[in-house]
Structures are given as C-alpha cells and as structure tokens.
Backbone bond lengths (Angstrom), bond angles and torsions (degrees), N, CA, C in turn:
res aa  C-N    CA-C-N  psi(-1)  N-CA   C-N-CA  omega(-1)  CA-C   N-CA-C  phi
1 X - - - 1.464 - - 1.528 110.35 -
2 X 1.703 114.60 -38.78 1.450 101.05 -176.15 1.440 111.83 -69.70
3 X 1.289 135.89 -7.30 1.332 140.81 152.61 1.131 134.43 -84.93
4 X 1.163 129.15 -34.22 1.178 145.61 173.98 1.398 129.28 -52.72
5 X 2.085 108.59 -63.35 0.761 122.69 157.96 1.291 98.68 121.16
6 X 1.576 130.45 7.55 1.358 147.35 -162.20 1.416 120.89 165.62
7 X 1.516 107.20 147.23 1.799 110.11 161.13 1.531 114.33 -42.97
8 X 1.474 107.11 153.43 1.880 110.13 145.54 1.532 90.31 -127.50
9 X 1.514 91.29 174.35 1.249 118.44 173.20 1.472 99.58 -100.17
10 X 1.632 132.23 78.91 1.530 137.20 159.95 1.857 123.89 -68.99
11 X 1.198 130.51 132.43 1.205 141.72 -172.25 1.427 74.28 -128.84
12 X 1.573 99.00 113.55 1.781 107.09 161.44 1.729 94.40 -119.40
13 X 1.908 103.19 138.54 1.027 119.51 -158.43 2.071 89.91 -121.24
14 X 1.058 132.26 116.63 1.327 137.93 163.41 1.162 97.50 -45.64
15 X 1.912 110.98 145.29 1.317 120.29 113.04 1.631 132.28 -6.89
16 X 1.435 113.73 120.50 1.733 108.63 164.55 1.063 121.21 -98.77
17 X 1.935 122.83 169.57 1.193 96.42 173.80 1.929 95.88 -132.61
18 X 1.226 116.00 -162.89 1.578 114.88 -172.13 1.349 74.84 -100.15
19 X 1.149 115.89 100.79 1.967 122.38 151.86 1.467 120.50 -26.27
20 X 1.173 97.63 -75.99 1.821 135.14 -160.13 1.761 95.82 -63.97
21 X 1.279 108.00 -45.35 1.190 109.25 179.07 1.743 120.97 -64.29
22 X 1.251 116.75 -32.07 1.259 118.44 -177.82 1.542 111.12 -107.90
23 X 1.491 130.64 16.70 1.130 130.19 -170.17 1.394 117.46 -150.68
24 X 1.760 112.16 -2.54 1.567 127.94 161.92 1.860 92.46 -89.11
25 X 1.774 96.62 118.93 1.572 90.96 168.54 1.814 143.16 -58.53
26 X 1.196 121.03 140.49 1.107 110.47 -155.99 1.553 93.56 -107.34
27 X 1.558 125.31 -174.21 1.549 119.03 -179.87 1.468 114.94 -88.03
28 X 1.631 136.40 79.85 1.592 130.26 -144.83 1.521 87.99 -95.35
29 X 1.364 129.53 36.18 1.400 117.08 172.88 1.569 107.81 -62.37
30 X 1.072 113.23 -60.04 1.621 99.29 -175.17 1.430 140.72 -76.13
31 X 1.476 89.37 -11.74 2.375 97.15 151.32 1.246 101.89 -75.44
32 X 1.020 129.25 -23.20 1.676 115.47 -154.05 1.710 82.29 -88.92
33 X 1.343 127.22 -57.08 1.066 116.11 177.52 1.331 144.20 -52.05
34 X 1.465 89.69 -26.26 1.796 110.74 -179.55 1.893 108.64 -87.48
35 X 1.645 115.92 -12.01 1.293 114.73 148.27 1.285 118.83 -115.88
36 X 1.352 130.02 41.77 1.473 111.57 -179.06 1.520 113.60 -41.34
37 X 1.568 115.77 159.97 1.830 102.14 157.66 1.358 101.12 63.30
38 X 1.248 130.19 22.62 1.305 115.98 169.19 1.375 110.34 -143.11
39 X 1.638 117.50 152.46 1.809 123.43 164.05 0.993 102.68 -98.52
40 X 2.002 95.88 120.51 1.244 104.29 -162.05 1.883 90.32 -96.51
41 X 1.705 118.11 142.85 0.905 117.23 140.24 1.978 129.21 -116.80
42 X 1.246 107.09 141.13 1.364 118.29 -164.59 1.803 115.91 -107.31
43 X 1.605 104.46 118.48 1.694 110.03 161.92 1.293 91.66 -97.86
44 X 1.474 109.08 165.54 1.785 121.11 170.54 1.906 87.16 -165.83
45 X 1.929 94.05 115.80 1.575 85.09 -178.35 1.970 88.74 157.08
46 X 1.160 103.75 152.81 1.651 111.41 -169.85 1.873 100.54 -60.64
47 X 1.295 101.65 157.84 1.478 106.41 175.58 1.455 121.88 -101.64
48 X 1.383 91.43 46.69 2.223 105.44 162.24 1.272 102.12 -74.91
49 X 1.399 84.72 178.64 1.941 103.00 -178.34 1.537 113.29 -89.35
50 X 1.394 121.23 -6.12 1.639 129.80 177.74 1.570 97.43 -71.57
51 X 1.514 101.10 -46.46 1.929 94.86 -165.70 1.089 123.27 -53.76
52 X 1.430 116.17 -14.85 1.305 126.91 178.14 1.966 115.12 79.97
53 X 1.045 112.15 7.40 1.734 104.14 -154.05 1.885 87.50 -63.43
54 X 1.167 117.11 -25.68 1.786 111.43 -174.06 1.464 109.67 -63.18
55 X 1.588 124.82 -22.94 1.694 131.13 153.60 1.326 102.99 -32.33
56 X 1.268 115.29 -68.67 1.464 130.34 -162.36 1.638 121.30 -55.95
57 X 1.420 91.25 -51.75 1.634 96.71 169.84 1.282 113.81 -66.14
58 X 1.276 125.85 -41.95 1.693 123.67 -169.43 1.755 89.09 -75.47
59 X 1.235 137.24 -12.89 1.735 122.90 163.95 1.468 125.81 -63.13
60 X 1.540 86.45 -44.89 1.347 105.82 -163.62 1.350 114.49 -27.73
61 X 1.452 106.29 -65.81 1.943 123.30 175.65 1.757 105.81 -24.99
62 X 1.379 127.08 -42.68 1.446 115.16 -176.85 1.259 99.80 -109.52
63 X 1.234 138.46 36.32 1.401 151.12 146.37 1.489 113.37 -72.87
64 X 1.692 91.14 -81.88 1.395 104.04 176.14 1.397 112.11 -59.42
65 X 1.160 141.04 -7.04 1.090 121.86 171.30 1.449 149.93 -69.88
66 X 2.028 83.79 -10.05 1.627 115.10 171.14 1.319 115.54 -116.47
67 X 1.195 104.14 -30.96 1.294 109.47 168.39 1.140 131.98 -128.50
68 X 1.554 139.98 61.77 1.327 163.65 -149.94 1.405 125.11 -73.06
69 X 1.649 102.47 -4.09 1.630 110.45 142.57 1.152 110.48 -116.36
70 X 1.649 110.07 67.61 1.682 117.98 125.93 1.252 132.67 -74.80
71 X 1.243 106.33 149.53 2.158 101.41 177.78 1.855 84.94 -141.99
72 X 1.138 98.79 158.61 1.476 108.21 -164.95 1.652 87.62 -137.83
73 X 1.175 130.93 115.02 1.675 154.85 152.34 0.772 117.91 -68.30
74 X 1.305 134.95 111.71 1.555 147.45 163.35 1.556 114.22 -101.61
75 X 1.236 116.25 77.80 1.553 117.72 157.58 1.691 129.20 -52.46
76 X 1.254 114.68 120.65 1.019 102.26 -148.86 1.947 148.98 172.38
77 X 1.118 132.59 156.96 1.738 110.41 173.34 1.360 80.71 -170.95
78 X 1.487 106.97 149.66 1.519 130.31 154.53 1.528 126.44 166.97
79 X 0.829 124.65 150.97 1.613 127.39 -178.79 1.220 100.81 -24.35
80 X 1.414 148.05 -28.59 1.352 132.24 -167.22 1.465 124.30 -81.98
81 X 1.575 113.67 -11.56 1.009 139.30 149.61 1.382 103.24 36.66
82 X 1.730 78.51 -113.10 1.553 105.23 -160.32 1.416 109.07 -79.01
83 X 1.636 140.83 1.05 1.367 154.40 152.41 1.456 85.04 -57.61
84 X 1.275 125.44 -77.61 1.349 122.17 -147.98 2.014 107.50 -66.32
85 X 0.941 111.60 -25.61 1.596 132.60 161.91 1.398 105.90 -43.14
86 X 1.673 106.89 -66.07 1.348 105.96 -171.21 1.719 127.75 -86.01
87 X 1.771 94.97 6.16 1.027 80.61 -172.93 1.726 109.76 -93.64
88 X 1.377 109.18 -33.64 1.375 132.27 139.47 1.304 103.15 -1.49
89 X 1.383 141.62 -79.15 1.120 166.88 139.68 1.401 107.59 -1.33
90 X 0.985 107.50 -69.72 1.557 109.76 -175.75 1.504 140.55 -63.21
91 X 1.757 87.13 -30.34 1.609 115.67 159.28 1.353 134.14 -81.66
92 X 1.287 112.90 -1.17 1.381 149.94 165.79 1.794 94.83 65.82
93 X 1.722 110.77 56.04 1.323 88.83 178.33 2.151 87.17 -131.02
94 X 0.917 128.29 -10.13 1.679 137.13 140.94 1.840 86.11 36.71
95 X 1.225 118.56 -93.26 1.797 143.74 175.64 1.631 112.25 -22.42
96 X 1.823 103.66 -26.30 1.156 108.99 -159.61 1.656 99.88 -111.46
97 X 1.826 126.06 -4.49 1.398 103.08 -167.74 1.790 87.88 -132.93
98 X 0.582 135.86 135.60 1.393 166.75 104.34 1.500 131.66 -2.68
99 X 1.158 121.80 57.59 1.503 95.72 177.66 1.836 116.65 -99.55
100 X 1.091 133.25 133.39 1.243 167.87 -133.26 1.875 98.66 -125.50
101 X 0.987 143.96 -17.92 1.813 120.30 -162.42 1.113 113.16 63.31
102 X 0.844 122.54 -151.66 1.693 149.28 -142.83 1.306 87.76 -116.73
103 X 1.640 135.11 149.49 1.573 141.31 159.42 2.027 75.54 -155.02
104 X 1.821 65.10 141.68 1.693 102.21 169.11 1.547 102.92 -123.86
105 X 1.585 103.87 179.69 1.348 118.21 149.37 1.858 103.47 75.67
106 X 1.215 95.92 -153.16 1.744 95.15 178.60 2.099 113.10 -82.44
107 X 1.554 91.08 -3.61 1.579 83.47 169.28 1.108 129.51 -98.31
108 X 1.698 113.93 -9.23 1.528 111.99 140.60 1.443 126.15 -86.71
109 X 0.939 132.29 19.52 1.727 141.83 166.84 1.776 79.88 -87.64
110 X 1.705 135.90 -70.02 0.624 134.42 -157.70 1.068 126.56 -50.34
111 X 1.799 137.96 -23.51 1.112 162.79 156.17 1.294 116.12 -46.45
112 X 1.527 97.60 -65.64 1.914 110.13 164.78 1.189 108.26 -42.41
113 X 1.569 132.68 -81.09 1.279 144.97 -167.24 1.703 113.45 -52.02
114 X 1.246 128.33 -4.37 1.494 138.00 165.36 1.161 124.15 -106.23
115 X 1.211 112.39 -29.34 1.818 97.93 172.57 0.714 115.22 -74.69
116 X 1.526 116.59 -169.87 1.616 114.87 -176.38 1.192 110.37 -141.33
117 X 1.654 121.42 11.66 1.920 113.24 154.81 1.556 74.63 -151.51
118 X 1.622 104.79 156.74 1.401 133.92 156.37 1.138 108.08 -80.89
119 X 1.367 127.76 124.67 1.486 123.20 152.97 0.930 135.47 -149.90
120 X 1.940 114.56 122.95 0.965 108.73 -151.38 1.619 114.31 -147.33
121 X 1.290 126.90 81.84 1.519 148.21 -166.21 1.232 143.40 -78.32
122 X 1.691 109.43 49.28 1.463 129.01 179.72 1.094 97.17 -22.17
123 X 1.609 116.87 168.97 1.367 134.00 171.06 1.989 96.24 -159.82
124 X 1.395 109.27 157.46 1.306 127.73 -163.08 1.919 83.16 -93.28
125 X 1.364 97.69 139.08 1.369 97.77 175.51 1.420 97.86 -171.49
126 X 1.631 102.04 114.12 1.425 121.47 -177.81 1.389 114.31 38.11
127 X 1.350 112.46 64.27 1.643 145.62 -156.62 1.453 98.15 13.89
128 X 0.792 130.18 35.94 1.659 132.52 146.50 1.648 111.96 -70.43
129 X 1.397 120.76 137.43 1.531 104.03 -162.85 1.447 93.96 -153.40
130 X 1.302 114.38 -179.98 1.988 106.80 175.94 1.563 83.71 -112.99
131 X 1.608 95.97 149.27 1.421 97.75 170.45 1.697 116.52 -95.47
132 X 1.103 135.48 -105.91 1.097 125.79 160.31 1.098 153.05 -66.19
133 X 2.068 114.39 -27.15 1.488 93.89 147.97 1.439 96.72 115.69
134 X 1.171 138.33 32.06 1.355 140.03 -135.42 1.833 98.69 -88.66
135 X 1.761 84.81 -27.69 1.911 92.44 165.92 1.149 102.97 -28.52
136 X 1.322 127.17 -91.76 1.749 145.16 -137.98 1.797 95.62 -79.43
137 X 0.944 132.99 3.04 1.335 122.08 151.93 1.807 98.60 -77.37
138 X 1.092 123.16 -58.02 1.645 114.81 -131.23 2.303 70.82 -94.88
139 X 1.179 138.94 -1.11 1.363 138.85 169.83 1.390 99.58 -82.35
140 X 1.511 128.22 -33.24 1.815 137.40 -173.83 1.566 92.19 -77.07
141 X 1.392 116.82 -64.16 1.292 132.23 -161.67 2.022 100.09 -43.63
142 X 1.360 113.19 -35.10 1.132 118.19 -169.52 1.449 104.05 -107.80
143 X 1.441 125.81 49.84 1.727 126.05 -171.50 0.826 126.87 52.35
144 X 1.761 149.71 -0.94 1.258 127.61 -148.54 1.458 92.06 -115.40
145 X 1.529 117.15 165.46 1.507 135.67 160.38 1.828 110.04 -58.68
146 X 1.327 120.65 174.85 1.357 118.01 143.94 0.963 101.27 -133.69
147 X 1.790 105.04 174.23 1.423 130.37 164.91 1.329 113.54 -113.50
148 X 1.082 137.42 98.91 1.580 135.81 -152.41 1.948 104.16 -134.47
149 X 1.523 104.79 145.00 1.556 113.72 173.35 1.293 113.89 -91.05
150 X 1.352 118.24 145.84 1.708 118.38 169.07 1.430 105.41 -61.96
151 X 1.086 125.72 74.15 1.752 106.51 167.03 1.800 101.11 -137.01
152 X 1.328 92.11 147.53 1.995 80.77 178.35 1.588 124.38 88.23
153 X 1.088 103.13 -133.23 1.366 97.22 176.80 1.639 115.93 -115.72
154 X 1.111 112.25 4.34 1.647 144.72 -154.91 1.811 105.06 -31.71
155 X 1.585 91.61 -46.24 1.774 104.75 -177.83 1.601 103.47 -52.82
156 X 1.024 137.06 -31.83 1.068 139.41 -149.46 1.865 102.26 -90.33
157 X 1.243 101.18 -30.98 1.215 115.97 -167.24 2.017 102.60 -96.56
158 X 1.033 128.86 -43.12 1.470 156.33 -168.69 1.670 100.18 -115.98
159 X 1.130 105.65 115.17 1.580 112.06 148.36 1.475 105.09 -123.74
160 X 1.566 83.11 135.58 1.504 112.56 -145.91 1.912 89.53 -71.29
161 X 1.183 139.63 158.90 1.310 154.02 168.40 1.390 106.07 52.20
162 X 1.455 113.16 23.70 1.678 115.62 -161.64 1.621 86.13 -125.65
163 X 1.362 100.44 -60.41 1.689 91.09 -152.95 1.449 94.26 -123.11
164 X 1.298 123.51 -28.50 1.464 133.15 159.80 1.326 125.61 -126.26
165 X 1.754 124.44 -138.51 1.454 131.39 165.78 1.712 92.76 -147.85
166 X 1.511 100.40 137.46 1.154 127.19 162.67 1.441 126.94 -106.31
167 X 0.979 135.97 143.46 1.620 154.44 -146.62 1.859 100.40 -146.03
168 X 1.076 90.32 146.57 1.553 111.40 178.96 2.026 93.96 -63.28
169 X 1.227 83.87 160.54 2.085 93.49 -179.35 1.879 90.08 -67.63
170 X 1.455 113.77 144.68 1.179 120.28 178.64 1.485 125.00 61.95
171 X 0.716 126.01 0.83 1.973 139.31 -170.29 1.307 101.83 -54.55
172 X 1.299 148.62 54.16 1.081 133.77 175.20 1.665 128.21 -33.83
173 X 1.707 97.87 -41.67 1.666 101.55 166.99 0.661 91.66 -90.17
174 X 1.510 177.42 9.50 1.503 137.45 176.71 1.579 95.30 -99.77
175 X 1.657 120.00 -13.10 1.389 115.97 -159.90 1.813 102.45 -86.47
176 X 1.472 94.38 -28.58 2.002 105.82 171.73 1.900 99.75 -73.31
177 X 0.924 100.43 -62.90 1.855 108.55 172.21 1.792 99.30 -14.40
178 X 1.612 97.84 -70.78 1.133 104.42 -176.22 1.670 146.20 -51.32
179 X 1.278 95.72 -56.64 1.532 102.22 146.84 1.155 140.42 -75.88
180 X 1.920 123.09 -12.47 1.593 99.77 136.55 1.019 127.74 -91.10
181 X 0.910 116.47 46.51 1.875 122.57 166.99 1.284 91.66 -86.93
182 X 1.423 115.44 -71.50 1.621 132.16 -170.19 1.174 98.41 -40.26
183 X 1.586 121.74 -88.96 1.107 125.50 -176.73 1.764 120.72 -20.77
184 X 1.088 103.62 -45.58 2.030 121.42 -167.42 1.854 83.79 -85.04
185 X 1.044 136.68 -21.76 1.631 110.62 175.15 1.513 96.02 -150.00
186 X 1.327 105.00 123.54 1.212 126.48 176.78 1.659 117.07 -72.44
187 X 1.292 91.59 -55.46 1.571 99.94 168.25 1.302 126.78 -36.89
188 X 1.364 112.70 -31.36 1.620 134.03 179.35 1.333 108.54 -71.58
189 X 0.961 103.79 -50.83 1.885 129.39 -174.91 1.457 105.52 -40.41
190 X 1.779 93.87 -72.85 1.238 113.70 -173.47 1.339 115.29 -64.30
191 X 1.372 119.05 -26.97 1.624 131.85 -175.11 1.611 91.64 -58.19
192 X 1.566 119.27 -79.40 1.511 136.87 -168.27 1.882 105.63 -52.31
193 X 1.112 98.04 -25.61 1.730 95.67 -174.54 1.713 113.69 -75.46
194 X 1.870 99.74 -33.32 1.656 109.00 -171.57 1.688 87.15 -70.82
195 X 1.548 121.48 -66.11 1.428 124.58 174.78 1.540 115.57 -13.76
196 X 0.797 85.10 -55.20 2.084 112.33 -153.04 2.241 79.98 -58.40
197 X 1.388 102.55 -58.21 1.567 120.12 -168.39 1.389 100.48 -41.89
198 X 1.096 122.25 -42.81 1.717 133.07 -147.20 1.745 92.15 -91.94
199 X 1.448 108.40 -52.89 1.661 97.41 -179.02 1.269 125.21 -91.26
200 X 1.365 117.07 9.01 1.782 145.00 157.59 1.861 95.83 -57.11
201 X 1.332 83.13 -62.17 2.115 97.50 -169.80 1.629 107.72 -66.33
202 X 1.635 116.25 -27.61 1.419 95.36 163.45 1.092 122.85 -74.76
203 X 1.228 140.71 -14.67 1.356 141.88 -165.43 1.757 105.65 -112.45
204 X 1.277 109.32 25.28 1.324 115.39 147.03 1.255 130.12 -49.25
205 X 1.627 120.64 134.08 1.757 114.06 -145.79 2.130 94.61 -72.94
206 X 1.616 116.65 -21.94 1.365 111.03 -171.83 1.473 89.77 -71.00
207 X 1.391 141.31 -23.55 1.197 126.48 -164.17 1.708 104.42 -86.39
208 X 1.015 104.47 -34.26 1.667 121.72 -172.88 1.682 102.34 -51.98
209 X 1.540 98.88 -66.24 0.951 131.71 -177.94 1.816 100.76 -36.88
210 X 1.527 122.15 -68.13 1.285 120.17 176.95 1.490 128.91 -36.74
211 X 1.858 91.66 -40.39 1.421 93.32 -168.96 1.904 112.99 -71.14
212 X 1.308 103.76 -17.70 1.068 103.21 172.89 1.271 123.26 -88.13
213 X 1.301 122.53 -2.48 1.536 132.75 162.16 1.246 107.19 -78.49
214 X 1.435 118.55 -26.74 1.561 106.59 -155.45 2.020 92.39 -90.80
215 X 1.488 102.90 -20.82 1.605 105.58 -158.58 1.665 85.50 -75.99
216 X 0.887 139.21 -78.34 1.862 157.37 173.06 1.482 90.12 -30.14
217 X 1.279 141.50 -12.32 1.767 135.25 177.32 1.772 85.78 -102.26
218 X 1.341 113.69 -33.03 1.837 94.83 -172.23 1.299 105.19 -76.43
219 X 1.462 105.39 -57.62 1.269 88.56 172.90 1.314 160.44 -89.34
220 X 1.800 113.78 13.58 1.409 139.77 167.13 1.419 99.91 -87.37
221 X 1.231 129.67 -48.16 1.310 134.77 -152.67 1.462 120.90 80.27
C-alpha cells in the first residue's frame, strides 16, 4: 500500500514440493556410514555467495566447540568453490565440512533423510535474494528441523519455532545459537522436524495445484 497507493485483494499461493519423494524412505546406508559418530548438518543448493553456506563455516568454530563431532555437508557446485574451500581453511575447521557435488535421485533424498538439522542461510547480496526456499520443504518433507536466515522470502518457507529456527539475515551467532539449541534438546528437534513434516505435506504440488484451480474457479466462475 505504501507504494501502491491502495489495498488488493492478494491470494498468495506457496511453492510445492514432491512430498512422497522426500518422505518415502530411501536406502541411507552409505551416508549413514560415510558419517558414522557424527551430527550431521546439511546445505543442498548452488555454491554462490547469496546461499550463504560461508555463514555456516565462519559458525562452525563455536559449534565444534561443544560438540566436536560436527561435519557440515555441502551438497552441491558453484563458483564459490574454492572461496568456500579456503575459507574452511582459514577457520581451521577444513576436517569438519564436507563438500559432496551435486546428488540427485534417491541419493539426495538420502542426504536429507540422515542428517540431523537443515541448514540453510541465504543472505541479500546485491539485491539478489532466495525466494522461497523450496529446500526446507522437501528437508520438512523428510523430518528434519531447520536453521534458516530472515532474508527473502524465507518466512514463508520456515516458521520460525514451528517447523524450524530463524536468525536475523547474517547472524553468524545467532546461526551457532541456533543449532546448539537443537543439538542441546532433542525433543525440540524432533518436535520442529514432525511440525516441519505436516506443513511439507500441505504444500504437496496436488495440493498446490488445487489451490490454483480453486483461485481461477473464484475468479472465472
């Protein structure tokens, strides 16, 4: 309205995600094996500087400091590469992050379905922004909590103490805050992950799909 110059009448319709696909179990024998003994946390998402995964690494240090079998997963490829390599490096936590490429198919369902928080911390960068985030549906769809930044459209995707935790855009502490919370109460974890499951399954693409039949039936007749 302060632009506009007036109300509308808006019906905002979410992003969907393939439900069934991220929440029928897949065979995670060989993540589970390839982190035994470890809290796994998971990005899945290109390696620009919007995705934020360099938040994560600059946390890590007061992560591991309580809990020192962390491993941090980067699903994934992009120019940020070898920045994100070195920065790893620099924070002296290298031992602790993981990056993996690109996984499709049921061996990235398999990724989802083994860790044990989503996290994933857009940042605004040269008004380039994430819009909704379709990650942390198909990360809900498969039980888990997130750890997510206010930037973008993120709320839409994350409700904050509902289905995950949200952090101010850039929060480096609030983004460690966040995941040892999880980590330090399971109950929480598991609370936000069943949540997270239930509003993953509304935003099933047949459900999506309706609402946009039903909006084009209101207003065609």
């Amino acid at each position: 309205k302060q632009y506009a110059g007036r109300d509308y009448d808006i019906d905002i319709i979410h992003n969907g995600v393939r439900f069934d696909r991220f929440a029928t179990l897949v065979d995670t024998s060989a993540v589970q094996k390839r982190y035994a003994g470890k809290k796994m946390l998971l990005t899945v998402g290109g390696l620009k500087e919007r995705k934020g995964q360099d938040l994560v690494i600059r946390a890590l240090p007061q992560i591991l400091k309580k809990h020192p079998d962390t491993v941090y997963v980067i699903v994934g490829e992009g120019n940020m590469l070898k920045e994100l390599k070195r920065l790893a490096q620099e924070f002296g936590v290298t031992d602790s992050v993981d990056f993996v490429g690109n996984k499709t198919g049921d061996e990235l369902v398999a990724y989802y379905q083994t860790c044990d928080i989503y996290v994933h911390t857009p940042k605004v960068v040269d008004l380039q922004f994430e819009g909704f985030g379709i990650v942390y549906l198909e990360a809900a769809a498969a039980g888990k909590p997130s750890v997510a930044t206010d930037a973008g459209g993120i709320r839409d995707a994350v409700i904050d103490n509902e289905t995950g935790l949200v952090v101010p855009d850039g929060d480096i502490d609030g983004i460690a805050r966040a995941i040892l919370r999880l980590f330090d109460d399971p109950a929480l974890a598991a609370k936000l992950g069943a949540a997270g499951k239930t509003y993953a399954q509304s935003h099933d693409w047949p459900r999506i799909a309706q609402q946009y039949l039903s909006l084009y039936q209101k207003i065609h007749g």
